[in-house]
N, C-alpha and C positions, 0 to 999 in steps of 0.2 A: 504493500500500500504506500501513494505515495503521500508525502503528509508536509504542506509551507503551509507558514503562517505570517502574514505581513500586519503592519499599523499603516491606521490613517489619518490626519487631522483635515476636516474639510468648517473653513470659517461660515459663521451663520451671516446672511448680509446684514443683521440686527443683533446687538445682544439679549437674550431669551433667558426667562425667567423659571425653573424649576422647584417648585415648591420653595422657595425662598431663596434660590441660589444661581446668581446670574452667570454666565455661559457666553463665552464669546465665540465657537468653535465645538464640531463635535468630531469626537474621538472613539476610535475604534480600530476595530481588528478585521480580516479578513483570511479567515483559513479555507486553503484548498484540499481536498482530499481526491487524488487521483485525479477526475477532469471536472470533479464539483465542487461551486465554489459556496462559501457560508457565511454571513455576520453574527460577527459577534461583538455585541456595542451596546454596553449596561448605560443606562439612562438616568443621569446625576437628581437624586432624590425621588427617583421613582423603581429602581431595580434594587434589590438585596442586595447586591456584589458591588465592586465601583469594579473602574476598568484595571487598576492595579490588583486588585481580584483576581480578575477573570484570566492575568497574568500568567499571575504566579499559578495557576490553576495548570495551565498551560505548559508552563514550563515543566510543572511536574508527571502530565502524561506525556510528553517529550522522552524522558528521562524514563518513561518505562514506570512509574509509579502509579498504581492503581487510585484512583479518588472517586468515591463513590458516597453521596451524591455527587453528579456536577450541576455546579454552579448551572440557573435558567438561564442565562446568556450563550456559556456555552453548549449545554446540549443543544439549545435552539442554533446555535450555528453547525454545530455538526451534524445535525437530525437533517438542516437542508446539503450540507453537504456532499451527504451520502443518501438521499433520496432520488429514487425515480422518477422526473416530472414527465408530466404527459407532454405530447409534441407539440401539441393544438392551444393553444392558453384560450380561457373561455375568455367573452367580450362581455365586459363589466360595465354597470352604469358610472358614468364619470364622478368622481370623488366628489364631494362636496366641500365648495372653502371653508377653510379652518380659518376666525378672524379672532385676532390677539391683540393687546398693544393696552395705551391709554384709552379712557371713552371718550376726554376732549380732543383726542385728534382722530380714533377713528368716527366719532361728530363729524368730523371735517373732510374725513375722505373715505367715508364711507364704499364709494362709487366706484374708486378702485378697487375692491374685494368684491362688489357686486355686481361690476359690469354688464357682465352676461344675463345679471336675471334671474339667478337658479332660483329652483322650489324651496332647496333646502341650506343650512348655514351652519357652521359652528362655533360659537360665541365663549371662549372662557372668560367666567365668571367668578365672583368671590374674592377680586382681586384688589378693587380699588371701592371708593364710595359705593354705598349701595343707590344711594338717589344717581350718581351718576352714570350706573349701569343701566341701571331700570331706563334715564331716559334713552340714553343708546338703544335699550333694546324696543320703548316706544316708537322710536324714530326711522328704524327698520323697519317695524309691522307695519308703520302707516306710509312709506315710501313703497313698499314692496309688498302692495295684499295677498299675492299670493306665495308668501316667503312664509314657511315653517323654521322653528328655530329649534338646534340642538344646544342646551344649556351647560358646558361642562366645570362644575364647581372644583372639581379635583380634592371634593375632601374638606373643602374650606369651611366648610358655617357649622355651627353649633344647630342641633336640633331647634332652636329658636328664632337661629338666626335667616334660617333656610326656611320656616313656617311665613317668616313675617314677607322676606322677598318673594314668596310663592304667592305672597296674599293681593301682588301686585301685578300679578300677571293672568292674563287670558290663557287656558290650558288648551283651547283649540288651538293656537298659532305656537305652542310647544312642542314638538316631534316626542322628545322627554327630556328630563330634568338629570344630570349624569355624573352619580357622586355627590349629593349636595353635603353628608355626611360621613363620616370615618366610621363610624360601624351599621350594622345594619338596621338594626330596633329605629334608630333615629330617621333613618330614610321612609323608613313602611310608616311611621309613624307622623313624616311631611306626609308624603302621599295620601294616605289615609284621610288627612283634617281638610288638605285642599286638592284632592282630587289630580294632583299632578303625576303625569306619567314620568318615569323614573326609569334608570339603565342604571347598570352596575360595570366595573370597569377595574380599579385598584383594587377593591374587596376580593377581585376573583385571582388577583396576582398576591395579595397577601394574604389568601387561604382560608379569610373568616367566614363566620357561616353566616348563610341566607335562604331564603325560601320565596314559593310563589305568591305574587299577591297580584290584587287584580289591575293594580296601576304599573307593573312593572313589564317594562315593553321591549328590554334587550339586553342581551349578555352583549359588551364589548370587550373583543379581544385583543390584546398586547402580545402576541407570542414570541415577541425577544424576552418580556418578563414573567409569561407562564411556562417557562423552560420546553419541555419535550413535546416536539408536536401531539403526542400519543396525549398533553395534558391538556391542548386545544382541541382536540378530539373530542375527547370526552363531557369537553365544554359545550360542542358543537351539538352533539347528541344530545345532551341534556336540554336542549334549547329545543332542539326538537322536539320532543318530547312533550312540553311547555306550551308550545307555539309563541315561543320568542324569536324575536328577530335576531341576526347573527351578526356582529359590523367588526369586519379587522381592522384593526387600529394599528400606524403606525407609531416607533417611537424615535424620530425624527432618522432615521437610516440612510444609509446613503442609497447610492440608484440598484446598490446589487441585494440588499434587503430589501425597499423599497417592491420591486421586481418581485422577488420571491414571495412577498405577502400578497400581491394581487395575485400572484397562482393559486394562492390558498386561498383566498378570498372567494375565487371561480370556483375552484370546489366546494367550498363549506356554506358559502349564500351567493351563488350565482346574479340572486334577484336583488340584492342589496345594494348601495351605493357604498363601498367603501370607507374607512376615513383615513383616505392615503395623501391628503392635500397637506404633506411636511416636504414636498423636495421646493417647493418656492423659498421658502427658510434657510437653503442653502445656498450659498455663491458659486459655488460648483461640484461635480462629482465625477465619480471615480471612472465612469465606461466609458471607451472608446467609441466609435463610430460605428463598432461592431455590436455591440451593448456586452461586451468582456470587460473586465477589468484593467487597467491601463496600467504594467506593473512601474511605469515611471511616476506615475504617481503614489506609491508603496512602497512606504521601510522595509525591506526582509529581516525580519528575526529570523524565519526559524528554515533549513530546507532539509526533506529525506527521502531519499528515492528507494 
């Protein structure tokens, strides 16, 4: 088997804010295995491992030393690795934009994220004033009637604090509400008082428990941070099951992860709209012309043939 491993630093054209922790650039790994290639790129306050982790991980199955578990970063790069993709990639509905930033400037330019029109949006929230989101997000509905909005809190509000902003919003023009709390009781518990639909998204990366209720409208998946595709799987299945909606979510990758989650995506909810809209957030990426890997733009650590 053959086995490289390279680093990559690709700059964000904006500094990006991760749970509290600004980012001027993302960083990652790219292992080959024989002619398959993998990311592996833990996601600064959102992945259990940092990338000095996922490392040292690395260097010690190098070295022939067994480590069991591995670290979700890396099984998810090796699991695509060494999978079989089909020849055909299924044709996905186009991603829907991810809008981020302040709310007095995207007030201001709104029109550049929404040019096009779309039906749908995704708005992180939880970040700044609550009045000045809320009006950002009035200011959308009433430009754009036939704009749905994905709401994603990331965790941020206190069961209180997530009731009160829920209490300001029109739940038709909500697609759902995603993460508005760290555990689960507190989310069924918004849902429940104001009728807001609801997704789940970090709870499913860090392991806590949850159940069905009737405002919850989708499992969102991360599979750089639910490690082994066989862990998305089973996510997938479950949802089925449910009759939840299924949305792979990236977490900012570069074009060769990127790539590899829309194949999964084609198979696990064909009919979904992704939430693959992270490679605008980059100033540039890794694939050639070919859509390979450009190995001049790649450190080599590691090679074995």
């Amino acid at each position: 088997m053959k086995l490289a491993l390279y680093r990559y630093q690709l700059p964000f054209t904006q500094p990006l804010t991760f749970h509290g922790k600004v980012e001027v650039a993302r960083e990652g790994l790219l292992v080959r295995v024989d002619k398959g290639w993998g990311e592996i790129a833990p996601l600064p306050g959102f992945s259990k491992e940092t990338l000095a982790e996922a490392l040292a991980c690395l260097e010690q199955l190098a070295q022939g030393q067994p480590i069991s578990p591995l670290l979700p970063s890396v099984q998810f790069g090796f699991d695509c690795a060494r999978r079989i993709w089909p020849e055909q990639a299924a044709t996905l509905p186009a991603p829907y934009p991810l809008i981020q930033g302040s709310p007095q400037e995207l007030l201001k330019h709104w029109k550049d994220w929404l040019h096009q029109t779309p039906s749908k949006a995704k708005l992180k929230v939880a970040r700044y004033p609550m009045r000045d989101e809320l009006a950002l997000i009035r200011l959308l509905c009433d430009r754009i009637p036939t704009l749905k909005l994905v709401l994603d809190a990331n965790q941020g509000w206190t069961r209180e604090e997530a009731w009160a902003f829920c209490g300001h919003l029109d739940p038709n023009r909500i697609e759902y509400l995603e993460d508005p709390c760290a555990n689960f009781d507190d989310i069924a518990f918004v849902a429940n008082r104001t009728g807001m639909p609801v997704a789940i998204d970090e709870l499913l990366a860090q392991g806590k428990p949850w159940e069905p209720i009737p405002q919850l409208r989708a499992l969102v998946l991360k599979p750089m941070l639910l490690g082994s595709l066989a862990n998305s799987e089973a996510l997938v299945a479950r949802a089925r099951e449910l009759r939840l909606k299924v949305i792979v979510s990236s977490c900012f990758e570069s074009g060769v992860g990127l790539g590899q989650l829309a194949r999964l995506a084609g198979e696990w909810a064909p009919d979904q709209a992704p939430g693959l809209d992270t490679k605008r957030w980059l100033a540039s990426d890794l694939l050639d012309t070919q859509g390979t890997p450009d190995l001049s733009l790649l450190e080599p650590l590691f090679h074995r043939d």
